[in-house]
C-alpha angles and dihedrals in degrees: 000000000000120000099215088059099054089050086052088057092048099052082052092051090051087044096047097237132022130173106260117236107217132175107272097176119116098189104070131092118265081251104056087041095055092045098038125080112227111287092198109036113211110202109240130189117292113269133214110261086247084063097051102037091053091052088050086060091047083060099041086050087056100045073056097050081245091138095156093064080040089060106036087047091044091048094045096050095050092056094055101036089039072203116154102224092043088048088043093054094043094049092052105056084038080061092047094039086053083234096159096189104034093052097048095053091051096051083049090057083033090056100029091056089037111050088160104053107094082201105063091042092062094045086050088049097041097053091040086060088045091063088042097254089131091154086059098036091050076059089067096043095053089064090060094051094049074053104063092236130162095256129189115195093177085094089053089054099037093052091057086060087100104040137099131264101261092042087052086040090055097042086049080060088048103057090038080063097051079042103057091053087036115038109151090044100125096202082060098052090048097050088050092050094050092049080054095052085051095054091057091253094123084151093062089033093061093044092047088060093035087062096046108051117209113263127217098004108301115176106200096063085059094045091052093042082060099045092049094049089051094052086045092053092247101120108137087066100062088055097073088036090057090043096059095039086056083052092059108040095022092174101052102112090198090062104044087036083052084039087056094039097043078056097054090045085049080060085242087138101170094049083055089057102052083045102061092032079063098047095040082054087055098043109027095169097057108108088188100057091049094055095052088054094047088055088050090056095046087053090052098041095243085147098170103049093041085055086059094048097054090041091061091054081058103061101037087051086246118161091321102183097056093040093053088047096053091041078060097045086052095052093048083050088066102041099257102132097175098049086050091055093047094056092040087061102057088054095117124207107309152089086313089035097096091027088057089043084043087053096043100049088044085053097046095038093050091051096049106259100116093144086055091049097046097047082054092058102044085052089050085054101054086040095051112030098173085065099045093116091039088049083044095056090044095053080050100045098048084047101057098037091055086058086265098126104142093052087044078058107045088051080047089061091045096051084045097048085048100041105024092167097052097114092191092064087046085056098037090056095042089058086044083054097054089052095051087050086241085132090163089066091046099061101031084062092042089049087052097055097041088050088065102034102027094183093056096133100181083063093038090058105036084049100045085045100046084051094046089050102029100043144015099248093115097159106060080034092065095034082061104043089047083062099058097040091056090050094040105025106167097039106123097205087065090037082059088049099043082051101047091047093055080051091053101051088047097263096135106167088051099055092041087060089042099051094046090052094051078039099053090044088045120018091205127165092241097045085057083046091065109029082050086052093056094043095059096048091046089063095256089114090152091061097039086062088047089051087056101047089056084047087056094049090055094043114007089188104048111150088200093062094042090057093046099055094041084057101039106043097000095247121094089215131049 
């Protein structure tokens, strides 16, 4: 707190009464509000010595970092005063404290004492949004929009993400309505679009922008209009729409970032490239831009420089974790195990911390040493507590991938014994089960899942398919499988299921259909496996080879399809 302002208050307190010189601006951060005394003082009613003497202490408090006595005098007073700089000033440290309910009731008093003040009437509107109260809150709004004041909705609309159906639907009427008195306001538009987006309407989302240009150069209905083309599959087309938007706005670093990273979407790797090199020239400080281009490199086997990269993240502490996993990545790229191991250790508790213990124990486990990686683990376990399952299911999974399936399963019988309820360890040894044919232990750990979560529809479905392929049991294979689809409908891995186990019962058209349809959401080698299957014994023999030649180009060494095509036409290759 300024000096200078806290004198200000004492003088009043000595005087009686005394105009409080709040901050007015409306353009700073909730921090530097709440820290910076008013630049330009507006001159308020007088106020009772009580009154002045308790917002000296506030200021005092705060001098002392004593934020919550700041913020209880500030609210009181402005309770009591309804007076706009002392509910200004409430409501923004109130902002910069987190405090939710204080600082909605104070830019209530704020907006309410001051109609004219656009500024009070968007925080009103914002922190009314914020409690869910959007039809209020669109009140408010309304007000800055009869003023002529620079809105933003997109608040409005991002603040609906997390609730439910009938709240999204009523704030939807609520922008038709602004709508309908302000059609060509383009923060309105954009605030509709993204409530559509959220909906799960991208494609009226995107018609709704398409049919409101941007005006004077604003930049998010661009970048959602790009977003939008990309999860419609419609990338090449955001590509032209964010290079004219970087024409015209060459220096806006969201545009060309989303301009480098639609690129790499677009699988135009080496424009990428250029594009971040240059961006990385412009804005040299910028760590996440250089991590963008290190993971460019690494795409494009540009070891070297992507090694240089990472190293300078490094050195300027910049995110470290990610930085020391790729560098392992990297290493284990070119063949340089220990190395690998080296950077993958360093990789401290995070989003990379269990990908890096995942990498390691692979690495150990694959090169014979099984009794290293799992002291490692246990270590990691007793370090990081809060990971101990997922540590557990690692040490599993490496197992198990690198033909160690009895110890996977013996590390699976301690995690349980420790976490029975852990329903993850239950599935994973179930799957570990199945691949050891011990097909009893599989379902009795699927049936026990799905006796304590009955619409577990992962469970529902490995169980239902394992059945269907394994067994002849079709019908409670397919009772089963039914019941996940209708949980899960457009999963294609139950679409696959609900398709192999029509197969499997002789209903040939319907699995055909079924398997398109899993083949068409997830182009996976087994998928191809098994619509090429069906092809074949529906007489279509042409197009099931051509099934499994797509299967081999994803995964040129797919057992599945191996397996399909010896039996099938008594050659492993086509």
């Amino acid at each position: 707190m300024n000096k200078s302002y806290a004198l200000l208050l004492a003088f009043a307190l000595l005087q009686g009464c005394q105009s409080l010189a709040p901050n007015t601006s409306g353009g700073q951060t909730p921090a530097a509000d709440a820290g910076k005394s008013a630049e330009k003082p507006v001159v308020y009613g007088s106020f009772k010595q009580e009154t002045v003497y308790s917002l000296l202490v506030a200021e005092l408090a705060g001098q002392r970092n004593r934020f919550d006595i700041a913020l209880k005098n500030y609210v009181d007073q402005a309770e009591k005063t309804q007076d706009p700089g002392v509910s200004e000033r409430a409501y923004r440290i109130a902002e910069y404290l987190g405090a939710d309910e204080p600082a909605l009731d104070t830019a209530l008093i704020w907006a309410r004492n001051d109609p004219q003040n656009l500024d009070a009437q968007r925080a009103a509107a914002i922190q009314l949004a914020r409690a869910g109260r959007y039809d209020d809150s669109m009140t408010y709004m309304e007000k800055v929009l009869q003023g002529q004041g620079d809105t933003h909705f997109d608040f409005l609309a991002l603040s609906a993400a997390e609730t439910d159906q009938s709240t999204r639907d009523g704030l939807m009427q609520s922008f038709d309505r602004l709508l309908v008195k302000y059609p060509d306001n383009s923060q309105l538009v954009f605030g509709k679009a993204l409530l559509l987006n959220q909906d799960n309407k991208p494609e009226q989302a995107l018609e709704l922008l398409e049919s409101h240009p941007p005006q004077n150069g604003e930049i998010a209905p661009v970048l959602l209009r790009a977003r939008l083309l990309q999860a419609l599959d419609r990338g090449p087309e955001a590509l032209p729409l964010l290079r004219g938007a970087i024409r015209d706005n060459p220096q806006d670093k969201r545009l060309r970032l989303t301009y480098a990273r639609t690129l790499v979407e677009q699988d135009r790797i080496d424009d990428a490239k250029a594009e971040f090199e240059s961006l990385l020239q412009q804005y040299p400080e910028d760590d996440e831009i250089r991590y963008s281009l290190a993971l460019v490199c690494l795409e494009t086997k540009h070891w070297d420089e992507a090694e240089g990269y990472l190293q300078e993240m490094v050195e300027r502490d910049a995110n470290v974790d990610a930085a020391h996993f790729n560098l392992g990545r990297l290493r284990e790229e070119r063949g340089m195990p220990a190395a690998a191991l080296r950077e993958y250790a360093l990789v401290g508790a995070g989003n990379d911390y269990l990908p890096a213990q995942l990498r390691q124990a692979d690495i150990l486990i694959a090169n014979g040493r099984s009794a290293e990686a799992s002291r490692l683990l246990a270590e990691a376990r007793e370090a990081q507590p809060d990971y101990a399952i997922q540590l557990y299911l690692i040490e599993a999974e490496s197992l198990g991938n690198n033909g160690k399936e009895a110890q996977a399963d013996q590390v699976l019988q301690q995690a349980i014994k420790r976490y029975p309820d852990d329903l993850n360890l239950l599935y994973t040894r179930a799957m570990l089960a199945e691949k050891r044919d011990d097909l009893a232990q599989m379902e009795k750990d699927l049936r026990a899942i799905i006796a304590r979560e009955p619409e577990n529809a992962m469970a529902l479905n490995a169980l239902g398919y394992t059945l269907a392929d394994r067994t002849t049991r079709y019908g409670e294979a397919k009772a089963l499988i039914d019941k996940a689809h209708q949980l899960t409908p457009d999963d294609p891995a139950v679409l696959d299921s609900l398709g192999w186990v029509n197969y499997r019962m002789g209903k040939l058209d319907e699995a055909e259909r079924l398997l398109r349809q899993a083949y068409e959401r997830f182009p996976d080698h087994e998928v191809a496996a098994h619509l090429g299957e069906v092809l074949w014994a529906n007489g279509k023999r042409r197009e099931a080879k051509q099934f499994w030649a797509k299967g081999f180009e994803a995964q040129p060494d797919s057992p599945i399809l191996r397996k399909t095509l010896l039996r099938l036409t008594g050659s492993e290759s086509l």
